[in-house]
C-alpha positions in Angstrom: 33.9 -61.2 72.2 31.8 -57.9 71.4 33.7 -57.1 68.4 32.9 -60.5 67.2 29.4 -59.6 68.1 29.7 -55.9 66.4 31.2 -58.2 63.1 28.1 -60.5 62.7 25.6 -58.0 62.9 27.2 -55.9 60.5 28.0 -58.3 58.0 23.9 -59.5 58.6 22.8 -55.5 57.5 24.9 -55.6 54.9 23.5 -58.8 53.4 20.5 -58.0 53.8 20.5 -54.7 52.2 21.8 -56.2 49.5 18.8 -58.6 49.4 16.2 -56.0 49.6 18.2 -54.0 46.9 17.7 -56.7 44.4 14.0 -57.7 45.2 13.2 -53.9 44.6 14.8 -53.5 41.6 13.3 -57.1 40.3 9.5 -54.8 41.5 10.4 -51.7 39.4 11.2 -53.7 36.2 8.6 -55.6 36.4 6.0 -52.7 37.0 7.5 -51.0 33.7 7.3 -53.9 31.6 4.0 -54.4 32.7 3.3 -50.8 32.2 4.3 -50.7 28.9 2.5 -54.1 27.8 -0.6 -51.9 29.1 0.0 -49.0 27.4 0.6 -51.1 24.1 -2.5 -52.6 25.0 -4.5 -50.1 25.3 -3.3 -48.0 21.8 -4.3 -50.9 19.8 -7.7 -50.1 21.2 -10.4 -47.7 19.3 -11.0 -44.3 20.8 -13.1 -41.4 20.5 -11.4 -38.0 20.9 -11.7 -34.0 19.6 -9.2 -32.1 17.6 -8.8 -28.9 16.0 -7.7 -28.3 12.8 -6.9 -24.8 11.9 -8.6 -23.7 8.1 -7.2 -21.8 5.3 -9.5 -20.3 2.8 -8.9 -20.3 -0.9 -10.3 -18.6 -3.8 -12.9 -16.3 -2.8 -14.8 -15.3 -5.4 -12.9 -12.0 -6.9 -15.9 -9.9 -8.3 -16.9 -9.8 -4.4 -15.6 -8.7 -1.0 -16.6 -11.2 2.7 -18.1 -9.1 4.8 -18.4 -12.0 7.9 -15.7 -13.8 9.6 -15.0 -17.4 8.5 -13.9 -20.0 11.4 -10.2 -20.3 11.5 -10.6 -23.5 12.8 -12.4 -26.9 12.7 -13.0 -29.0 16.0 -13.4 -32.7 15.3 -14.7 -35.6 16.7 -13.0 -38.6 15.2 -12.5 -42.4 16.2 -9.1 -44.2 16.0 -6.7 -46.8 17.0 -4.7 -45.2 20.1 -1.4 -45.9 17.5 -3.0 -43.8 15.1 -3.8 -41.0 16.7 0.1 -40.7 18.2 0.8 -41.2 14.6 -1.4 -38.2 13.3 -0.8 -36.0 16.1 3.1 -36.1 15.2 3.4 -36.4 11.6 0.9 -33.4 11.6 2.2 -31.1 13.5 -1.1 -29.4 13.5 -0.7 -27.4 10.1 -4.1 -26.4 8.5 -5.8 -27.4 6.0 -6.6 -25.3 3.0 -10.5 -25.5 1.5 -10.5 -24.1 -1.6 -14.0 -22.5 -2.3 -13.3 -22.5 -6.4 -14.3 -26.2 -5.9 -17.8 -25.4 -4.9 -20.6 -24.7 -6.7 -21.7 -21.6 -4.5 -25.3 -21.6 -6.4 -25.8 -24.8 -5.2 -26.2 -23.4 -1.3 -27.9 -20.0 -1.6 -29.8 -18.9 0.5 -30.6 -15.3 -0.7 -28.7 -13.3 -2.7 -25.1 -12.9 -1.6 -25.9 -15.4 1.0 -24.2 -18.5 1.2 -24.7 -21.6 3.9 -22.7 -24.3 3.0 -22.6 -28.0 5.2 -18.9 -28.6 6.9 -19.8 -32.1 5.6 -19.0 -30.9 2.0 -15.3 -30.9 3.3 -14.8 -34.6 4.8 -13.3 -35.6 1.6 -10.5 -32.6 2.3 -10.2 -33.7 5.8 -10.0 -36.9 5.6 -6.8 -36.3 2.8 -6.0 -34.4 5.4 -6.1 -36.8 8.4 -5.6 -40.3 6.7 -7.8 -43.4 6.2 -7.2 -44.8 9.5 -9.5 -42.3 11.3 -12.6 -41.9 10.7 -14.5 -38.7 11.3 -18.0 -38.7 13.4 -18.7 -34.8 13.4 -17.1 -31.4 12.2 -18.2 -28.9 14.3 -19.4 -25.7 12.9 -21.6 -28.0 11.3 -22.5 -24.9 8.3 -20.2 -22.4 7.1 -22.1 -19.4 6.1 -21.0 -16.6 3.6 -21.8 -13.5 3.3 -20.9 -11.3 0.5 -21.4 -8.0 -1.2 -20.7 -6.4 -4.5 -16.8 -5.1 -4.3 -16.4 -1.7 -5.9 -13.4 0.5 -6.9 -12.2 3.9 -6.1 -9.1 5.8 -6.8 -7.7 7.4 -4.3 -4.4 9.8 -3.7 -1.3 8.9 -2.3 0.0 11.3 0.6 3.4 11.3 1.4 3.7 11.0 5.4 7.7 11.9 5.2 10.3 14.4 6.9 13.4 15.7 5.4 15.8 17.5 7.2 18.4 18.3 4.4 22.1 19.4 4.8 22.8 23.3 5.3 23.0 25.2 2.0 20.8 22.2 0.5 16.9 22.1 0.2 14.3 20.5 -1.4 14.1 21.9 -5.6 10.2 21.9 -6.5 7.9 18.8 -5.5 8.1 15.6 -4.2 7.4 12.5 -6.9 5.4 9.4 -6.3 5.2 7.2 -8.9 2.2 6.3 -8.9 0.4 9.4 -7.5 -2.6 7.3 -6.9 -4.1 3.8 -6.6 -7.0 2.2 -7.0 -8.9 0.7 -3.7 -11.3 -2.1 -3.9 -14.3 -2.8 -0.7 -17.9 -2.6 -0.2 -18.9 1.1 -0.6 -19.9 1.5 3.2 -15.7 0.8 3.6 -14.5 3.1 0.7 -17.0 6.2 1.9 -14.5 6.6 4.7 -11.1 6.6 2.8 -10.2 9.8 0.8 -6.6 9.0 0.1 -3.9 6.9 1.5 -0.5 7.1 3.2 2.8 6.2 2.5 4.4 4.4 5.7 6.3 7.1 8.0 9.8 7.4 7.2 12.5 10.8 8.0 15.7 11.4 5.9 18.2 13.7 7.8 21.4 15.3 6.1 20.4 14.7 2.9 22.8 16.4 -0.1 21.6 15.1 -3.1 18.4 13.6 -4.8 17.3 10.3 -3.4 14.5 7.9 -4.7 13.3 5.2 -2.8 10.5 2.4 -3.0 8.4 2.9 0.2 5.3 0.8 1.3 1.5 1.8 1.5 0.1 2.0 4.7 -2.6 -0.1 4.9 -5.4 -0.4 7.1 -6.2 -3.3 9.8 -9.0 -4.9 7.4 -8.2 -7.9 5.2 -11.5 -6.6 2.8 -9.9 -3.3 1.6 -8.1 -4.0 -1.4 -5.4 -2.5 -2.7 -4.5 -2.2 -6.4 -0.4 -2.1 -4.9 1.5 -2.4 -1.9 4.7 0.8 -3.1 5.5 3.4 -4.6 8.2 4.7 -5.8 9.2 8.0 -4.4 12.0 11.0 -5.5 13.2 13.6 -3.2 14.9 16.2 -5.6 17.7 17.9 -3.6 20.1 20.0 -4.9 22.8 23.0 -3.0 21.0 27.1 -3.1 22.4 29.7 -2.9 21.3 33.5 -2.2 20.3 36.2 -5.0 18.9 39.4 -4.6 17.3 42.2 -6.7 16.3 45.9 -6.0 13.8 46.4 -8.0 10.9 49.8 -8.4 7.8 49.5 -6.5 4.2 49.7 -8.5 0.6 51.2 -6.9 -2.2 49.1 -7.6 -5.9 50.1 -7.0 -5.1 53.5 -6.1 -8.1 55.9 -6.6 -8.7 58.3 -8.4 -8.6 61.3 -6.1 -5.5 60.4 -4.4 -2.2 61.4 -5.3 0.4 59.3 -3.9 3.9 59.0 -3.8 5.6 55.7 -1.9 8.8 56.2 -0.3 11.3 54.2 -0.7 10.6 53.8 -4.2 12.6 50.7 -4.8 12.6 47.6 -1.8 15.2 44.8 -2.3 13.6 41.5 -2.8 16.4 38.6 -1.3 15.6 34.6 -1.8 17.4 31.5 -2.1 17.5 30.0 -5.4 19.0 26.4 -7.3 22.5 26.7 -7.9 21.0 25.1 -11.6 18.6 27.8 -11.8 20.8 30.8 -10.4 20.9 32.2 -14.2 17.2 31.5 -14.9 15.8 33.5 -12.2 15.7 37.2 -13.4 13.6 40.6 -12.1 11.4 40.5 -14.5 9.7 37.4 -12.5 8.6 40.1 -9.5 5.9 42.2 -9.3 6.8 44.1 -5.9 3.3 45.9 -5.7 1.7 48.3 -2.7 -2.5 47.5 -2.8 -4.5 50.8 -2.4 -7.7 49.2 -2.6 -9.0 49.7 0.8 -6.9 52.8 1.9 -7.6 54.8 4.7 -5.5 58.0 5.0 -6.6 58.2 8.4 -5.6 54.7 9.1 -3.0 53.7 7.7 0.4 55.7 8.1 2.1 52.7 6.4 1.8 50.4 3.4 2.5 46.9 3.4 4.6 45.7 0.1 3.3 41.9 -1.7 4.5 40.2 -4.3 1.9 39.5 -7.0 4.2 36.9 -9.1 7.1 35.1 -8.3 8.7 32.5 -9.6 8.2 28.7 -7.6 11.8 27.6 -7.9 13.0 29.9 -5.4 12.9 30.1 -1.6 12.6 32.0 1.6 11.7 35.2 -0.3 12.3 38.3 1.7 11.2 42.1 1.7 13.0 45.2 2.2 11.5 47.1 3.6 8.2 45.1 4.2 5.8 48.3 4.5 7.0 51.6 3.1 5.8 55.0 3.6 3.5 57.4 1.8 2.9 61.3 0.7 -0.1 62.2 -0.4 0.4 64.9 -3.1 -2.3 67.9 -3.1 
């Protein structure tokens, strides 16, 4: 009898449940389709709504540099259809819209020299390209769009070479470094180009180098979108080539000696060592040293030794050593 009991009531649950499930899934259904009849309902309806368009300037006028910011971006208050603005805001994908100033009569909205104050309203035909037919445009907001120029001016300026070269042992740099060009031509408002005296090339190191390289390398440019530059590279040769060491010994000459001295340097000779083009080994000869002692501003009681100079020398050699680099002297009664 109690399992019968136990039975019913189980089988009642059950049935029940069942029931309950059914009328609550009938509720959800009908809660979304009504939802989305609203929804539907409520698109086809007008709305008013702000958006922002971002802006990209054209054709500034070229014989003159901007020296104010321009808005990088509209905000718009617009009516539409609810469909129409889902419409826009996906087919869209908020890319900006270019203005091109070459399209305006500048001279039209001055107001002093150089001083420009142009109506956002001048641009609804862009925007409206822009945005379709279907939505129609109530205000732009900033409602002027002021310029503000000044005469651009040029100046040509140096390039500096901001490298390091760490070449391979036995191998050096032969003579100069190239750029081609060696300078540019800058373009700002004169208060800008006061402060620039040359430029840079951008910061680059060649290690183990063993033969001549030429590279294209940027120009480092400042942060400021009114500096103008008349190119962005330069083309840049880093002669290498393998030295070698040469030496010559070679007689010593007096130089400013006066009149009541007379002076004998010992040793008479020094040996002049350097490092020297392989190319060149041949070229360089003694004849391009002029190992010299200065007796200008002797003091006998002073100087108990004379340092040795070299008044010419050749520039395609290196690391030019003296031996010895002072020598002694006898003064000769």
């Amino acid at each position: 009898m109690r399992s019968r009991v136990l039975t019913f009531l189980r089988n009642y649950n059950i049935g029940n449940e069942q029931k309950f499930n059914t009328k609550l899934y009938t509720f959800i259904t009908c809660v979304i389709i009504a939802t989305v009849f609203w929804v539907l309902l409520s698109l086809g309806g007008n709305f008013n709504t702000k958006i922002t368009l971002g802006i990209d300037y054209l054709n500034l006028p070229s014989d003159k540099t901007l020296i104010n910011n321009l808005p990088k971006q509209f905000t718009l208050e617009i009516n539409a259809k609810g469909f129409d603005l889902v419409s826009n805001y996906f087919n869209k994908r908020k890319l900006p819209i270019t203005i091109d100033l070459s399209k305006i009569n500048l001279n039209e909205f001055s107001k002093k020299e150089k001083e420009y104050e142009i109506a956002t309203t001048e641009f609804t035909s862009e925007i409206n390209k822009y945005l379709g037919d279907d939505i129609r445009i109530i205000s732009v907001s900033p409602d002027t769009l002021k310029l503000n120029f000044s005469d651009l001016q040029t100046k040509k300026v140096p390039v500096n070479l901001n490298i390091k070269i760490k070449p391979r042992k036995q191998f050096d740099i032969k003579g100069k470094l190239k750029a081609s060009p060696d300078s540019i031509t800058i373009s700002g408002t004169k208060e800008e180009l006061d402060t620039i005296n040359s430029v840079n090339s951008e910061r680059e190191e060649f290690v183990e180098l063993d033969k001549t390289i030429s590279k294209m390398m940027n120009i480092e440019k400042r942060n400021n979108p009114d500096i103008f530059y008349s190119q962005d590279k330069i083309y840049v040769t880093i002669p290498i080539e393998k030295f070698t060491e040469k030496t010559f010994e070679i007689p010593l000459k007096m130089v400013n000696l006066k009149p009541q001295y007379n002076i004998k340097v010992l040793p008479a000779k020094v040996t002049i060592s350097f490092m020297v083009a392989v190319s060149d080994y041949n070229t360089i000869t003694e004849k391009l040293f002029n190992p010299v002692v200065d007796f200008k501003d002797f003091n006998p009681e002073n100087d108990t030794k004379m340092k040795v100079s070299l008044s010419t020398f050749s520039d395609n050699i290196k690391s030019i050593q003296i031996d010895p680099p002072f020598v002694d002297y006898i003064i000769i009664k």
